[in-house]
C-alpha positions in Angstrom: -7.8 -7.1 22.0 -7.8 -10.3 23.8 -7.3 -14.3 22.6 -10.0 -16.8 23.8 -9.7 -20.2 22.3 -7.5 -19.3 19.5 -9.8 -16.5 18.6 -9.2 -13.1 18.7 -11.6 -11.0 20.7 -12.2 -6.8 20.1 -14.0 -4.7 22.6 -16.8 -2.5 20.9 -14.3 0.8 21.6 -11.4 -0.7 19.6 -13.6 -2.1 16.6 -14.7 1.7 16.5 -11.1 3.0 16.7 -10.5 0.7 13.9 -13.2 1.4 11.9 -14.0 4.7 12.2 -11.0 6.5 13.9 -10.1 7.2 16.9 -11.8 9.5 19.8 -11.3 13.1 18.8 -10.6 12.5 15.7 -12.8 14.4 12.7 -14.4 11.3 11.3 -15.2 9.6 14.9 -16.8 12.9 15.8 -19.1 13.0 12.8 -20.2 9.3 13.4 -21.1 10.0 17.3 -22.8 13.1 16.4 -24.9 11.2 14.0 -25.7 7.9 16.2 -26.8 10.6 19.0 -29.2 12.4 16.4 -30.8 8.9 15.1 -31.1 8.4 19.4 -33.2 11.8 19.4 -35.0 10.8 16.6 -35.9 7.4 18.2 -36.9 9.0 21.2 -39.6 11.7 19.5 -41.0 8.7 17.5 -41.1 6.4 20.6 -42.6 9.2 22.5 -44.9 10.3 20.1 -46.4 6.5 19.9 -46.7 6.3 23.6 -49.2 9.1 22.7 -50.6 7.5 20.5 -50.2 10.3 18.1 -49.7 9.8 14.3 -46.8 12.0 12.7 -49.6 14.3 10.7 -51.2 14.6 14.3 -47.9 15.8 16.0 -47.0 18.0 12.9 -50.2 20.0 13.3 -49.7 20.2 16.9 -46.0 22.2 16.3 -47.0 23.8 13.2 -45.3 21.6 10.6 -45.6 19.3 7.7 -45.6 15.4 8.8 -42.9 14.5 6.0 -40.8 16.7 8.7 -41.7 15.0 11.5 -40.7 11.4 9.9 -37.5 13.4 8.4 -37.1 14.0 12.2 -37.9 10.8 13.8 -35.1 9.1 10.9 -32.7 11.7 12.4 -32.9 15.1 14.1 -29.7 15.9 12.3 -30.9 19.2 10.6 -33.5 20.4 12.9 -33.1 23.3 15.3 -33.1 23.0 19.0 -36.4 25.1 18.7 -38.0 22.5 17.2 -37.0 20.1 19.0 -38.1 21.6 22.2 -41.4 22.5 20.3 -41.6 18.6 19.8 -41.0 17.2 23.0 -43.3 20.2 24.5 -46.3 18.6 22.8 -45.2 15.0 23.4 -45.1 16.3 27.7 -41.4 15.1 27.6 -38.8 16.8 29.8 -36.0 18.6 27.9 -32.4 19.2 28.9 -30.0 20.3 26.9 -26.0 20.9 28.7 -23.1 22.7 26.8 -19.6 22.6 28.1 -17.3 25.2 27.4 -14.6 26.7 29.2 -15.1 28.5 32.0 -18.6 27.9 31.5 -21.4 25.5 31.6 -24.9 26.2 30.4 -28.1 23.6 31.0 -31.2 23.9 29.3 -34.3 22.3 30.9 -37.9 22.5 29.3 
């Protein structure tokens, strides 16, 4: 925090920490995880409009319903990576996906 004129001032990090918890902590991993899966979600819709696609026309291009394709483009919270990479696939988007563990990293590209 910071004072300007009087006023005090809060990066975007600590409002967050205040808010929502701290790094690491249970509830500020949930909220990332979910702002990251709304970003995916945003992306598949964005890319399907660059195609000019409707959702019904990029459902029947991956096999599925379009209510799950406008489930997906509010979130991709409950979707599996398969579909997901099923989605991009027919929207021509590059894929990559990168775990971290241990001793071990492991990168996806489509």
């Amino acid at each position: 925090m910071r004072v300007v004129n009087g006023l005090k001032l809060y990066s975007h990090e600590e409002m967050l920490d205040s808010a929502i918890g701290k790094k690491g902590t249970p509830k500020r991993e949930k909220f990332e995880f979910e702002v990251q899966m709304g970003v995916i979600g945003g992306m598949i819709k964005k890319a399907r409009q660059n195609k000019n696609l409707t959702q019904e026309e990029l459902g029947k291009l991956i096999g599925v319903q379009k209510a799950q394709i406008s489930k997906l483009e509010k979130s991709a919270r409950n979707v599996t990576i398969d579909t997901i990479i099923k989605v991009f696939d027919a929207l021509d988007t590059k894929v990559k996906f990168s775990i971290d563990m241990p001793g071990r990293k492991i990168v996806l590209h489509k």
